[in-house]
PyMOL Python script that loads the backbone (N, CA, C, O; Angstrom):
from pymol import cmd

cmd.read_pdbstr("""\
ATOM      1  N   UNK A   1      -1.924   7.166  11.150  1.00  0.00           N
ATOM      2  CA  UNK A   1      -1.650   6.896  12.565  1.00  0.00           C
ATOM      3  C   UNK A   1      -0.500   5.908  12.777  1.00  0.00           C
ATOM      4  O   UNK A   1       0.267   6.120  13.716  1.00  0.00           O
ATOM      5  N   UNK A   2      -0.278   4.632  11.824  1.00  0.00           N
ATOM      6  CA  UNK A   2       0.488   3.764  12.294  1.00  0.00           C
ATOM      7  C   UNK A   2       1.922   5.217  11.754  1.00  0.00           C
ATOM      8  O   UNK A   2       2.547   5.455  12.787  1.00  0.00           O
ATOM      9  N   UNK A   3       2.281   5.772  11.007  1.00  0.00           N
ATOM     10  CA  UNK A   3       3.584   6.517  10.865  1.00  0.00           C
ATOM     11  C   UNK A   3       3.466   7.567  11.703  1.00  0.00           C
ATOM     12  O   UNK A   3       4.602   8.009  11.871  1.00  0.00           O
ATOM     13  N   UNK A   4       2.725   8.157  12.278  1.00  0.00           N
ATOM     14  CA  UNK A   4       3.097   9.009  12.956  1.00  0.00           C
ATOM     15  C   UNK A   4       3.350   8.259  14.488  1.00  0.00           C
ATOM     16  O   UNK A   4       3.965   8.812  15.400  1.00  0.00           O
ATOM     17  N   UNK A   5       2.778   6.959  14.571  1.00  0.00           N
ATOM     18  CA  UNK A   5       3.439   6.179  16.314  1.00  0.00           C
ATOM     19  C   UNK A   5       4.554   6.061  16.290  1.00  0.00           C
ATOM     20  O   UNK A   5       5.367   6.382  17.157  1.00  0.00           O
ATOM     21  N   UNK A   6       4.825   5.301  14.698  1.00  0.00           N
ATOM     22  CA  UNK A   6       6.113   4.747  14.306  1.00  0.00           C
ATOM     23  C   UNK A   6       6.242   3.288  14.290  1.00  0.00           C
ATOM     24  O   UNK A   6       7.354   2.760  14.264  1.00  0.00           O
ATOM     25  N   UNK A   7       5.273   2.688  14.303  1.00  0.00           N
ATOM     26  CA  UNK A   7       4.318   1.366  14.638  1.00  0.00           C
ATOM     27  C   UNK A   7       5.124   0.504  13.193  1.00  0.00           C
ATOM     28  O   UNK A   7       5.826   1.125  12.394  1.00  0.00           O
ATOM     29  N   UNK A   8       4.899  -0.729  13.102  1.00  0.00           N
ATOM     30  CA  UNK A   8       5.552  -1.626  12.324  1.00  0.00           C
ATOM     31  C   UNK A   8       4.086  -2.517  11.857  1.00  0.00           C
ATOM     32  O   UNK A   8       3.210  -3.025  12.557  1.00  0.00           O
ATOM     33  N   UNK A   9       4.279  -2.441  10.222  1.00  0.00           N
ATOM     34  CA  UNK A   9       3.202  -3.083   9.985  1.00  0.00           C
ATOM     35  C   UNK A   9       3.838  -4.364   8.965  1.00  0.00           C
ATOM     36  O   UNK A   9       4.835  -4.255   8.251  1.00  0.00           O
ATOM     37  N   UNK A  10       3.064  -5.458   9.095  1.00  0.00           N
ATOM     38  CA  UNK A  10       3.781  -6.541   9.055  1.00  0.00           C
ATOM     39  C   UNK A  10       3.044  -7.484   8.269  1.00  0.00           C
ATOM     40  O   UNK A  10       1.860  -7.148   8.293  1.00  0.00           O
ATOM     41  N   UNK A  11       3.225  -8.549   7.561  1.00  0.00           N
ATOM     42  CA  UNK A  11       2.234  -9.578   7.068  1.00  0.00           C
ATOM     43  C   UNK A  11       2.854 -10.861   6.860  1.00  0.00           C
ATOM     44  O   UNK A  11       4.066 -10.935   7.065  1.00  0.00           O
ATOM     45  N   UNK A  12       2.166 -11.977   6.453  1.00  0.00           N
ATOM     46  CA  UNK A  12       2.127 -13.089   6.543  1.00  0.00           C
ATOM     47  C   UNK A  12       2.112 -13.862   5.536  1.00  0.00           C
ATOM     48  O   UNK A  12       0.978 -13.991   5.076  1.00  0.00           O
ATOM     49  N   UNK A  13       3.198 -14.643   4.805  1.00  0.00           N
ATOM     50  CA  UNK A  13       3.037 -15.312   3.461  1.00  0.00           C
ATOM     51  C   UNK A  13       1.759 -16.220   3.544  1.00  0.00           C
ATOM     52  O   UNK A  13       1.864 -16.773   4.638  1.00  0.00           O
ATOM     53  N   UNK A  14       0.710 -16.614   2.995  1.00  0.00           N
ATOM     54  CA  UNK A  14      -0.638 -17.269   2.902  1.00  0.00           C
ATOM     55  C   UNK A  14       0.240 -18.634   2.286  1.00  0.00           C
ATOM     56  O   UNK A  14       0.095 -19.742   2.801  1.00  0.00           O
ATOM     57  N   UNK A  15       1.019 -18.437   1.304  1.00  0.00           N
ATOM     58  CA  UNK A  15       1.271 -19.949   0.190  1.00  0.00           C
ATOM     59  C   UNK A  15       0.994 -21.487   1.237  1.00  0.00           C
ATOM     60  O   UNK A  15       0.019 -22.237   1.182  1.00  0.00           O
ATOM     61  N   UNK A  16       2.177 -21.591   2.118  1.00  0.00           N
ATOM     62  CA  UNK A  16       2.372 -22.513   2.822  1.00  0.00           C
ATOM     63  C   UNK A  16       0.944 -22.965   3.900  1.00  0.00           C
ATOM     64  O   UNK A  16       0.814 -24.116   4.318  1.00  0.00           O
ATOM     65  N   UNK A  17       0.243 -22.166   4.135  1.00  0.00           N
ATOM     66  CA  UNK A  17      -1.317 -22.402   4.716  1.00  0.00           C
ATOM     67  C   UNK A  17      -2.402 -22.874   4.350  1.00  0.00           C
ATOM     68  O   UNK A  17      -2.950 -22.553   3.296  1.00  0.00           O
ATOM     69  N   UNK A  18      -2.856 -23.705   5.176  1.00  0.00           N
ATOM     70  CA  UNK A  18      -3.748 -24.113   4.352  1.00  0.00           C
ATOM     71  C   UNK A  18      -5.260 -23.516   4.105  1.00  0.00           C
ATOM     72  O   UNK A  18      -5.835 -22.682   4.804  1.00  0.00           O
ATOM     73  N   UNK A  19      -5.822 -24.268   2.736  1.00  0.00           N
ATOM     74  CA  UNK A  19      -6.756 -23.125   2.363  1.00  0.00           C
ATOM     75  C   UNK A  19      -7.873 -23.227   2.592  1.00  0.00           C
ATOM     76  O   UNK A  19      -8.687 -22.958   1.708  1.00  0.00           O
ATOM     77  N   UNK A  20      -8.409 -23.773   4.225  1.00  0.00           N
ATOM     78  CA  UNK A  20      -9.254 -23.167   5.365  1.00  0.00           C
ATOM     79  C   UNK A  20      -8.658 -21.666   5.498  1.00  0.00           C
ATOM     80  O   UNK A  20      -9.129 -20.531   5.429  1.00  0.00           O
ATOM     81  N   UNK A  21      -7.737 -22.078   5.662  1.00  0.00           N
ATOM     82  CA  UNK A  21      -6.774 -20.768   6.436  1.00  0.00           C
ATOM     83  C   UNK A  21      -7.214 -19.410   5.717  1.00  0.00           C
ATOM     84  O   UNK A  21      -7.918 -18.541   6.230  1.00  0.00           O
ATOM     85  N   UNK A  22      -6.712 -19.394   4.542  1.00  0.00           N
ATOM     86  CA  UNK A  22      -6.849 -18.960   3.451  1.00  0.00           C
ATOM     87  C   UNK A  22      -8.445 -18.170   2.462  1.00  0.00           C
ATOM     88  O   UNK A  22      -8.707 -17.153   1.820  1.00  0.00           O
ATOM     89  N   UNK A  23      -9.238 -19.655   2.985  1.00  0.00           N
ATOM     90  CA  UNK A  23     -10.401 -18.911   2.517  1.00  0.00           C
ATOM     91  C   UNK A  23     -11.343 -18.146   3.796  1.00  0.00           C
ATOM     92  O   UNK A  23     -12.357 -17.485   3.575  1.00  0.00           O
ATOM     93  N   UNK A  24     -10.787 -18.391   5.095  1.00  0.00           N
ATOM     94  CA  UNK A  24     -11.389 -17.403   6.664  1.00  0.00           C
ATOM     95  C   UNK A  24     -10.723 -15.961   6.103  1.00  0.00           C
ATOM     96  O   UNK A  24     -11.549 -15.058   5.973  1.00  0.00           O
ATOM     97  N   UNK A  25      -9.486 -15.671   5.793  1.00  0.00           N
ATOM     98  CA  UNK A  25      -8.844 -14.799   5.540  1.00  0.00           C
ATOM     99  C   UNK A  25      -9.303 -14.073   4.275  1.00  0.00           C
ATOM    100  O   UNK A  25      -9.103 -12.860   4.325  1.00  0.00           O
ATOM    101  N   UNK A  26      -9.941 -14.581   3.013  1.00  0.00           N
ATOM    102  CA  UNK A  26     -10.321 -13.830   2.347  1.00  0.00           C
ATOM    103  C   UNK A  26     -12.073 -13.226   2.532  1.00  0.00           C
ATOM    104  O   UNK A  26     -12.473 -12.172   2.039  1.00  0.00           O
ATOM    105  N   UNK A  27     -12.747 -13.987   3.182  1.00  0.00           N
ATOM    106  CA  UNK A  27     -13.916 -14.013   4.089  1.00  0.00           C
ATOM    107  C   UNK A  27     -13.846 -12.475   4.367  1.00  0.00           C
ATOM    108  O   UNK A  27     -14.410 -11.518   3.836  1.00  0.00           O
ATOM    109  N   UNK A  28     -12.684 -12.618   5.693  1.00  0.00           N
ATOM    110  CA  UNK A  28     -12.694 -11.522   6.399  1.00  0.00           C
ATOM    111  C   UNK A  28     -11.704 -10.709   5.481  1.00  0.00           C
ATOM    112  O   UNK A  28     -10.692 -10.613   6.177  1.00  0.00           O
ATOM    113  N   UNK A  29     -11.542 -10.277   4.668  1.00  0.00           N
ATOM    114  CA  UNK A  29     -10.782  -9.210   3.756  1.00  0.00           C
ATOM    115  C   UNK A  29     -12.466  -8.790   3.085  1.00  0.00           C
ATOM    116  O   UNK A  29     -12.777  -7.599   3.085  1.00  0.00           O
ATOM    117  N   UNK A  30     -13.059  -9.407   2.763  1.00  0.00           N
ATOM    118  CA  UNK A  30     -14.048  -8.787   1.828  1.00  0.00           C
ATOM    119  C   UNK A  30     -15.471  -8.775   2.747  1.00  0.00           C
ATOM    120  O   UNK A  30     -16.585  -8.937   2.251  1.00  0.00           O
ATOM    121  N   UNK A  31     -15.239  -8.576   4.026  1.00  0.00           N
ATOM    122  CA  UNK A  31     -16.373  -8.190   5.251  1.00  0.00           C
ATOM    123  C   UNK A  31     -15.858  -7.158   5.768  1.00  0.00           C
ATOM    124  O   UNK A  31     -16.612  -6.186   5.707  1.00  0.00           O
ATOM    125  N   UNK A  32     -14.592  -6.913   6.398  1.00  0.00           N
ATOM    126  CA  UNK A  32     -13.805  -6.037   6.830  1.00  0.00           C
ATOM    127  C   UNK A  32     -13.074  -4.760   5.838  1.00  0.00           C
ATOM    128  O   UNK A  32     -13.379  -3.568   5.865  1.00  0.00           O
ATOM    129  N   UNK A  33     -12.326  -5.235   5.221  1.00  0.00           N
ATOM    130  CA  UNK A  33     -11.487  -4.076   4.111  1.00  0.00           C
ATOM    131  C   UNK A  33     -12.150  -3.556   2.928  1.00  0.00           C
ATOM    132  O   UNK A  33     -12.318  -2.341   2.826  1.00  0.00           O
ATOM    133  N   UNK A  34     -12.651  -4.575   1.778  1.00  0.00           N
ATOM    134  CA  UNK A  34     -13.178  -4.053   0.905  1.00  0.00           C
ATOM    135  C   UNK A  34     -14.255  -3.206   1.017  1.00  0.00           C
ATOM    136  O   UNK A  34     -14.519  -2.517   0.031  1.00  0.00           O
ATOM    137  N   UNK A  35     -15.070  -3.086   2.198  1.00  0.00           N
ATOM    138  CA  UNK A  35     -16.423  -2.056   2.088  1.00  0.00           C
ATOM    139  C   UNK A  35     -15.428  -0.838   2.290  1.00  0.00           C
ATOM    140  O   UNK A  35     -15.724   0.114   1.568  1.00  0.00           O
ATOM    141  N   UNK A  36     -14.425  -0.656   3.020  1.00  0.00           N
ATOM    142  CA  UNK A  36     -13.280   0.818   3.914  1.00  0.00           C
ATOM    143  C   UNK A  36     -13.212   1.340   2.380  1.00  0.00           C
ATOM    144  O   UNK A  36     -13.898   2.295   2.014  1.00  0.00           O
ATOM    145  N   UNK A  37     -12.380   0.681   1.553  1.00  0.00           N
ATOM    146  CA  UNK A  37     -11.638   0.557   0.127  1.00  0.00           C
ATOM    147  C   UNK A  37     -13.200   1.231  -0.971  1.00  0.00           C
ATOM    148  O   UNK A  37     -13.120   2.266  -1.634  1.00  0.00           O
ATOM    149  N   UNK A  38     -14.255   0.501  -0.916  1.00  0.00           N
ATOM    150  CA  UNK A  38     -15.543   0.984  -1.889  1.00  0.00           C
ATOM    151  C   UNK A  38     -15.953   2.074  -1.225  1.00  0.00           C
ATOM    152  O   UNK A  38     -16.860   2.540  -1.915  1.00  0.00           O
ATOM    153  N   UNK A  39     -15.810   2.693  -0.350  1.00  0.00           N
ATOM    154  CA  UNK A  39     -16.306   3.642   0.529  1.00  0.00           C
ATOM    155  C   UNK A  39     -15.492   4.912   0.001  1.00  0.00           C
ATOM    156  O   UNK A  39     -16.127   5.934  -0.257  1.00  0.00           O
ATOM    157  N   UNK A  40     -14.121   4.879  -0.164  1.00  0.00           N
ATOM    158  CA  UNK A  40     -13.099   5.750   0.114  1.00  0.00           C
ATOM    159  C   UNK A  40     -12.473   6.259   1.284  1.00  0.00           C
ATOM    160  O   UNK A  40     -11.712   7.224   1.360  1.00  0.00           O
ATOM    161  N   UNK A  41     -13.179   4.935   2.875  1.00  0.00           N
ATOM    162  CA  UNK A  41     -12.558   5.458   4.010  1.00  0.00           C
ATOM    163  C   UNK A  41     -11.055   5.009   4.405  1.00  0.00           C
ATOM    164  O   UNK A  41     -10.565   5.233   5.512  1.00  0.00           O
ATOM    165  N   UNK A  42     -10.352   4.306   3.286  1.00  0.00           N
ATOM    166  CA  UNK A  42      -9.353   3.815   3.308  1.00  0.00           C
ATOM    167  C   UNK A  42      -8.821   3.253   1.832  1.00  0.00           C
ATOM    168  O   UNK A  42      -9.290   2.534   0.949  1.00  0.00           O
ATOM    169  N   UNK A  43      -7.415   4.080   2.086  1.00  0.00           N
ATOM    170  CA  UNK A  43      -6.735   3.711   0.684  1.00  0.00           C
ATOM    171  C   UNK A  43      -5.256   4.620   0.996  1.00  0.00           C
ATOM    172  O   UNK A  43      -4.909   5.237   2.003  1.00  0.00           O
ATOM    173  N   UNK A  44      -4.641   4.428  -0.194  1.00  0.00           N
ATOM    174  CA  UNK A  44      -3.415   5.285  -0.237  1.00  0.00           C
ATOM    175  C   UNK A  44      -3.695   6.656  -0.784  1.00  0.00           C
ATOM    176  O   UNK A  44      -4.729   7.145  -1.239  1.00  0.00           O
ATOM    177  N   UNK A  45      -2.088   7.298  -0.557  1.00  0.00           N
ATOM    178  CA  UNK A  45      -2.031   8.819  -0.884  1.00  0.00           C
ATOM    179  C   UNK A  45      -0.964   8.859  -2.094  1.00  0.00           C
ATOM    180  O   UNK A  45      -0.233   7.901  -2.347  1.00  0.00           O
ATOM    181  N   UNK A  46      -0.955   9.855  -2.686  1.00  0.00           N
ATOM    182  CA  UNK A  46      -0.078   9.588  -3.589  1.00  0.00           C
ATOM    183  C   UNK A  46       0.554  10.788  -3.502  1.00  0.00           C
ATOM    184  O   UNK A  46      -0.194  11.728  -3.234  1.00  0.00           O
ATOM    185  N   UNK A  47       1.995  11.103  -3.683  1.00  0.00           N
ATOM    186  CA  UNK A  47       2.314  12.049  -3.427  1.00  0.00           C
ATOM    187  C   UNK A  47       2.467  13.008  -4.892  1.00  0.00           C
ATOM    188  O   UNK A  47       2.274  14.207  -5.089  1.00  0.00           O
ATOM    189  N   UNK A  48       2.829  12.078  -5.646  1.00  0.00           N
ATOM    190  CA  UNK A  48       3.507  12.271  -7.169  1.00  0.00           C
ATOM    191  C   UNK A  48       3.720  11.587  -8.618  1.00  0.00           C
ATOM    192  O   UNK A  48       4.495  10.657  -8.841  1.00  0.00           O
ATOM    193  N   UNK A  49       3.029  12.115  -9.396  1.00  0.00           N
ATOM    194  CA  UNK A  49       3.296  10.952 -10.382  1.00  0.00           C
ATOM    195  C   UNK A  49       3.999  11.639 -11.517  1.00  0.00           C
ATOM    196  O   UNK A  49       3.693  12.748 -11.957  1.00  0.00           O
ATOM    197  N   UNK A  50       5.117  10.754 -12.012  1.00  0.00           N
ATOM    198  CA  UNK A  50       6.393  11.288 -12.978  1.00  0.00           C
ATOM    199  C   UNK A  50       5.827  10.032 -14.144  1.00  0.00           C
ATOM    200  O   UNK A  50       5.167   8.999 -14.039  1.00  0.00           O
ATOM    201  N   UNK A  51       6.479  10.758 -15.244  1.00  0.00           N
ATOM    202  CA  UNK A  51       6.384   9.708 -16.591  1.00  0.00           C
ATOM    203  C   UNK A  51       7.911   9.195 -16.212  1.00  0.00           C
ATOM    204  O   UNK A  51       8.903   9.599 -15.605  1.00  0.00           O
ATOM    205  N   UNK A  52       7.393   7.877 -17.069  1.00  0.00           N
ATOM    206  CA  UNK A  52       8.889   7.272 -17.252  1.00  0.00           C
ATOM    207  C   UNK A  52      10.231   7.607 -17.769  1.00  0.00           C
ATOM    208  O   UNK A  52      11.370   7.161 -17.626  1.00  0.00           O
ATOM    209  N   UNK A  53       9.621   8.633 -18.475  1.00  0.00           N
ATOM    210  CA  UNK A  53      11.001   9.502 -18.722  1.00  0.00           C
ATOM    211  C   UNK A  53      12.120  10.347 -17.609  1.00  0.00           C
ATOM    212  O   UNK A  53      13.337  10.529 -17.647  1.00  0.00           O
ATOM    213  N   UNK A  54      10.968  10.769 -16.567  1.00  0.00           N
ATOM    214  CA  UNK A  54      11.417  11.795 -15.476  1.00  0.00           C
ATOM    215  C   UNK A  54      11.654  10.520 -14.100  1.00  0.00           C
ATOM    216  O   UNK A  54      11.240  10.772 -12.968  1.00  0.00           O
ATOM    217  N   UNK A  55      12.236   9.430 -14.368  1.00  0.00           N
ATOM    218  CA  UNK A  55      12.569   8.410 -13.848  1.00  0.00           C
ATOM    219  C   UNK A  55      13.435   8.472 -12.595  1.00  0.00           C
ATOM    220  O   UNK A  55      13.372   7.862 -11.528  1.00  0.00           O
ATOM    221  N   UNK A  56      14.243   9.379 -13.054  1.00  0.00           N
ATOM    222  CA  UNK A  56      15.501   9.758 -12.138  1.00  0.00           C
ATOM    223  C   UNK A  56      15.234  10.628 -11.126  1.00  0.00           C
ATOM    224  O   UNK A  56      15.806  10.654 -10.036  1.00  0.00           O
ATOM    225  N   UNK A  57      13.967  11.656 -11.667  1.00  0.00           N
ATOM    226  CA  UNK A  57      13.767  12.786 -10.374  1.00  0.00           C
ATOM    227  C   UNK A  57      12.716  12.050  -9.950  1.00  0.00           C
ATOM    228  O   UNK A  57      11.858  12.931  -9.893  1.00  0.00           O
ATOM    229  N   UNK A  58      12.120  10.939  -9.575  1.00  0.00           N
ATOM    230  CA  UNK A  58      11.334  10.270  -9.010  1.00  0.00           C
ATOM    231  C   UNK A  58      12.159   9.716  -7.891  1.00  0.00           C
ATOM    232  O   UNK A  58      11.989   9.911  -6.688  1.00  0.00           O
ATOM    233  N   UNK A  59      13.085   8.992  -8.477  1.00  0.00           N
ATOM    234  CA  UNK A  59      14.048   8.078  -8.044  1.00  0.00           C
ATOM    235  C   UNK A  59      14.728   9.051  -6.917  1.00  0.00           C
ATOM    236  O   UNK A  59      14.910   8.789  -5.728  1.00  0.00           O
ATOM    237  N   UNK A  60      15.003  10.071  -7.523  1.00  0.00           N
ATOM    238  CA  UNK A  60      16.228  11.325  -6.253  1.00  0.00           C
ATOM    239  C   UNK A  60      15.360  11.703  -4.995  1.00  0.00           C
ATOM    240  O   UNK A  60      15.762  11.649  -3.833  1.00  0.00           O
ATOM    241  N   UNK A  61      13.711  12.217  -5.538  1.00  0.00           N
ATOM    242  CA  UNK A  61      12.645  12.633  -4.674  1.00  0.00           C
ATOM    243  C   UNK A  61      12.734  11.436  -3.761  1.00  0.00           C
ATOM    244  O   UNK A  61      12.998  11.750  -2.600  1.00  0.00           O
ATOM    245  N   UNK A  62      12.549   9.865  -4.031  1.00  0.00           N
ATOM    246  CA  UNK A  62      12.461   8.968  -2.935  1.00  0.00           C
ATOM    247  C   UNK A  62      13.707   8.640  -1.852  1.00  0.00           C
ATOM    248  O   UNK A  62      13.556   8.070  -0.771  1.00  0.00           O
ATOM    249  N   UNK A  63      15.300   9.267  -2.546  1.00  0.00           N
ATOM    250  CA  UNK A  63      16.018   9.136  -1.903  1.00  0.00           C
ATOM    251  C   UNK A  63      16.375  10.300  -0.946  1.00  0.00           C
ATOM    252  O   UNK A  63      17.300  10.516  -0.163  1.00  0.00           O
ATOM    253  N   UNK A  64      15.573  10.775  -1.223  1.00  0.00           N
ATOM    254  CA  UNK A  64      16.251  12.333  -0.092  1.00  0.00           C
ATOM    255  C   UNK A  64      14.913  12.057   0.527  1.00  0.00           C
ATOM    256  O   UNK A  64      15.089  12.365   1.705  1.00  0.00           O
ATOM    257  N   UNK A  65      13.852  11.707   0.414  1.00  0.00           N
ATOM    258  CA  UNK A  65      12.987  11.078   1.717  1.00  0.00           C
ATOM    259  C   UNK A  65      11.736  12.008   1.815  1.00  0.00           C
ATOM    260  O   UNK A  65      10.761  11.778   2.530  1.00  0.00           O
ATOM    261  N   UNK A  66      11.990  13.707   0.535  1.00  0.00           N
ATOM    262  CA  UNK A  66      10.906  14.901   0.537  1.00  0.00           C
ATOM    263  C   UNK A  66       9.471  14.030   0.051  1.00  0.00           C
ATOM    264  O   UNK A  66       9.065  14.299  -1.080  1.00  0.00           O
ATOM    265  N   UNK A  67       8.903  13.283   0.634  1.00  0.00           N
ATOM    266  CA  UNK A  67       7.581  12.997  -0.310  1.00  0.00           C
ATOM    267  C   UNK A  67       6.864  12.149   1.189  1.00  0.00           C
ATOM    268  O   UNK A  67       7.608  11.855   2.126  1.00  0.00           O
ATOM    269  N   UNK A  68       5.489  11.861   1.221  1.00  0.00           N
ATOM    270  CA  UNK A  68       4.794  12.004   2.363  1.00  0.00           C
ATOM    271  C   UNK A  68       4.087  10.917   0.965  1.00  0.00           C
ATOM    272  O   UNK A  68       4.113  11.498  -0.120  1.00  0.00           O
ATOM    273  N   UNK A  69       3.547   9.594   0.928  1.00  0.00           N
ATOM    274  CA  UNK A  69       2.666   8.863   0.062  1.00  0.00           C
ATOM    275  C   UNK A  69       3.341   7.992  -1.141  1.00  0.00           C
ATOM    276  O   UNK A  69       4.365   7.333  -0.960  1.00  0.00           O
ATOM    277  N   UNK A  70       2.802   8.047  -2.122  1.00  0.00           N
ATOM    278  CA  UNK A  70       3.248   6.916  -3.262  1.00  0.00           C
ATOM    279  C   UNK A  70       3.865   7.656  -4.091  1.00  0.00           C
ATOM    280  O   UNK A  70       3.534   8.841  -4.060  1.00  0.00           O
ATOM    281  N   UNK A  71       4.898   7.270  -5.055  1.00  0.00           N
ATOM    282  CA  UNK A  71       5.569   8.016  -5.948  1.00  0.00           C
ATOM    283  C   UNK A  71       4.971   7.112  -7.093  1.00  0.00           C
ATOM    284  O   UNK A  71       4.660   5.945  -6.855  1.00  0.00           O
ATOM    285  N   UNK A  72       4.826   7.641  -8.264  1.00  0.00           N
ATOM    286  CA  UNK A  72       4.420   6.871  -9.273  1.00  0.00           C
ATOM    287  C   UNK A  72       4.528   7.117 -10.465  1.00  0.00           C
ATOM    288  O   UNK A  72       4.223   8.246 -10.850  1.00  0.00           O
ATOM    289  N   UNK A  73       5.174   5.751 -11.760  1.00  0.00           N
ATOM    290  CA  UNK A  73       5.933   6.312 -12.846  1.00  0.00           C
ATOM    291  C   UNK A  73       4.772   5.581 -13.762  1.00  0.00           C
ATOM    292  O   UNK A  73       4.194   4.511 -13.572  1.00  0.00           O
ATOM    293  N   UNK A  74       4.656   6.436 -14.705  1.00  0.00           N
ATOM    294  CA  UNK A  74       3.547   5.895 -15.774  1.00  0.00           C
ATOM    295  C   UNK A  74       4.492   6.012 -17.165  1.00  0.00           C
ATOM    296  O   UNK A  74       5.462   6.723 -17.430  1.00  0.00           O
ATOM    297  N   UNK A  75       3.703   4.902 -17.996  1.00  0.00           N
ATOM    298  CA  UNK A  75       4.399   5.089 -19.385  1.00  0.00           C
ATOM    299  C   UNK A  75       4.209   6.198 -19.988  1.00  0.00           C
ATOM    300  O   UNK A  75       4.731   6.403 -21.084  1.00  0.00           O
TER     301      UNK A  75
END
""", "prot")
cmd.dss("prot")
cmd.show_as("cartoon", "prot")
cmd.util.cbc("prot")
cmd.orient("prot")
C-alpha cells in the first residue's frame, strides 16, 4: 500500500536519544511488529536471488527497475 500511494517511508537515527527513548521504542517494536513478523502477516518479498557470480545481471535487473521486491546475491 505505501508504493502503490507513493507514500514516503522514513526513520529516525535512535544513537543520539536517550535510552528511555530507546527502550519505549523497543517495548513497542516487540508488542507491535514482532508478533506481524512471527505470524507471517508482515515481511518482505523477494523478487530474485542470483549467486555472486551472476552479480552483474542482478545489478542490470535493479537498474532497468524490471523487479517488484528484494534482489538477492548469495555466496
Amino acid at each position: 500500500p505505501i508504493k502503490l500511494k507513493r507514500l514516503t517511508f522514513t526513520g529516525s537515527p535512535l544513537r543520539s536519544r536517550p535510552s528511555t527513548f530507546k527502550s519505549r521504542v523497543a517495548a513497542d517494536l516487540a508488542k507491535r511488529v514482532w508478533p506481524l513478523l512471527s505470524k507471517g502477516d508482515m515481511g518482505t518479498h523477494t523478487h530474485s536471488v542470483f549467486s555472486f557470480e551472476k552479480a552483474a545481471a542482478a545489478h542490470q535487473m535493479m537498474e532497468d527497475g524490471a523487479h517488484r521486491g528484494k534482489i538477492i546475491l548469495t555466496p
